[in-house]
N, C-alpha and C positions, 0 to 999 in steps of 0.2 A: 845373784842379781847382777847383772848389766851395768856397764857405763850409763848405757842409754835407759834404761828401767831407772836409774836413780835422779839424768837429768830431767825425764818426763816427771818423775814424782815430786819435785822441787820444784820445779817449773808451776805444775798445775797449782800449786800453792803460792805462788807470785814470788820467788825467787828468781833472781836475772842472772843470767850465763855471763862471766867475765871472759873467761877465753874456756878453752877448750869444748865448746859447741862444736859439732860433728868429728870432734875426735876422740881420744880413749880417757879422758881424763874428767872429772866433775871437777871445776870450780863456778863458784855460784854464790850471789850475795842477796841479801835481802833487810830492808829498810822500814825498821818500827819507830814509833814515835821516839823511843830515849835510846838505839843502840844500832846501829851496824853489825850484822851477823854473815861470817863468811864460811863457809864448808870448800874443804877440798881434799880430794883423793883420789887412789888410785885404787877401784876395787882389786886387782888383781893382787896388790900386795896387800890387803886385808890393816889399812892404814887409813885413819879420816883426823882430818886438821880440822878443827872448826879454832873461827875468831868472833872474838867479840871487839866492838869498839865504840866507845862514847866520847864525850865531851870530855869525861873526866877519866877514863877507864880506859886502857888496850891490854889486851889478855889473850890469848892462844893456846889451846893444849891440843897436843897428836897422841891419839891414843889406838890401840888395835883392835880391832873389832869382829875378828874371827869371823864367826856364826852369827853376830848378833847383831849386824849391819840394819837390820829389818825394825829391829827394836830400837834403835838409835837415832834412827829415822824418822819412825813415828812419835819418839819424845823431842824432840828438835821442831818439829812440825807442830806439836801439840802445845808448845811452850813460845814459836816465834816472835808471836804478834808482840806478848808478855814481860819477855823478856829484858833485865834491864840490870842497872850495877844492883840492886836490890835483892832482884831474884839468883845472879849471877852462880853466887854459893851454891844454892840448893840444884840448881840446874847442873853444875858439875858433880856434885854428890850423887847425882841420880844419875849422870852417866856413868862414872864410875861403878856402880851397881851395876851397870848394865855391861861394862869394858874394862875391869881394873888393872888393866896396863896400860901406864900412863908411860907413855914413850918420851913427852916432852911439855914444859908447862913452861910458861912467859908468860908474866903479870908486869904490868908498869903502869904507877899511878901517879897522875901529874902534880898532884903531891909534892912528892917527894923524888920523882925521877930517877924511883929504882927500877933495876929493871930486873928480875931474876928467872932464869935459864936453867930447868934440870932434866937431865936426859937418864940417871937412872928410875925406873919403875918405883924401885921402892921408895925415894925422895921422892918421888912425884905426887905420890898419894902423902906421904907426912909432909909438904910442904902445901897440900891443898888444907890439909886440918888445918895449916897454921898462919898462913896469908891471911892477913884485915884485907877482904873484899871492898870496902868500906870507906 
């Protein structure tokens, strides 16, 4: 899949190009009632960021997505509108299924003004089990 095959397909789903329109790179955000949802990558390195961000919630994880870009796309798309600190959980658990190399996760809840940062894989995943999304 293409740079341009993934901004077309975000696009046609009302997704807006922050930068990288007509160049090599997807970023692109899009705007539901409870969340700010951001994607960004680079297909050629087989790498996608997505963010989330609320009132109460900023969250981030980059995970690698090989083969399965296609699949990760259609659950992002199919969950955007939905999407919210509520659903948040279940929405990374299900990517995870679909990517479970979690390359990097950032949770920070205004809360408590933590912010926590893990760059190996396998924290990545026992630290999604254990974060109050909440």
């Amino acid at each position: 899949m293409t740079t341009d095959d993934i901004q077309g397909r975000l696009e046609s789903r009302g997704w807006q190009a922050e930068s990288g329109e007509g160049w090599r790179w997807v970023d692109h955000t899009y705007r539901n009632d409870a969340a700010t949802l951001r994607i960004r990558c680079l297909p050629d390195v087989n790498v996608i960021r997505f963010d989330f961000a609320s009132e109460e919630h900023l969250a981030g994880l980059s995970i690698s997505f090989d083969d399965h870009l296609d699949r990760i796309l259609d659950l992002i798309v199919r969950v955007q509108s939905s999407l919210s600190e509520e659903t948040w959980r279940s929405f990374i658990a299900s990517l995870i299924e679909l990517s479970p190399q979690v390359l990097s996760l950032a949770d920070e809840d205004d809360e408590d003004d933590e912010d926590e940062v893990i760059t190996d894989p396998d924290e990545g995943v026992a630290a999604l089990r254990e974060i109050d999304w909440e």
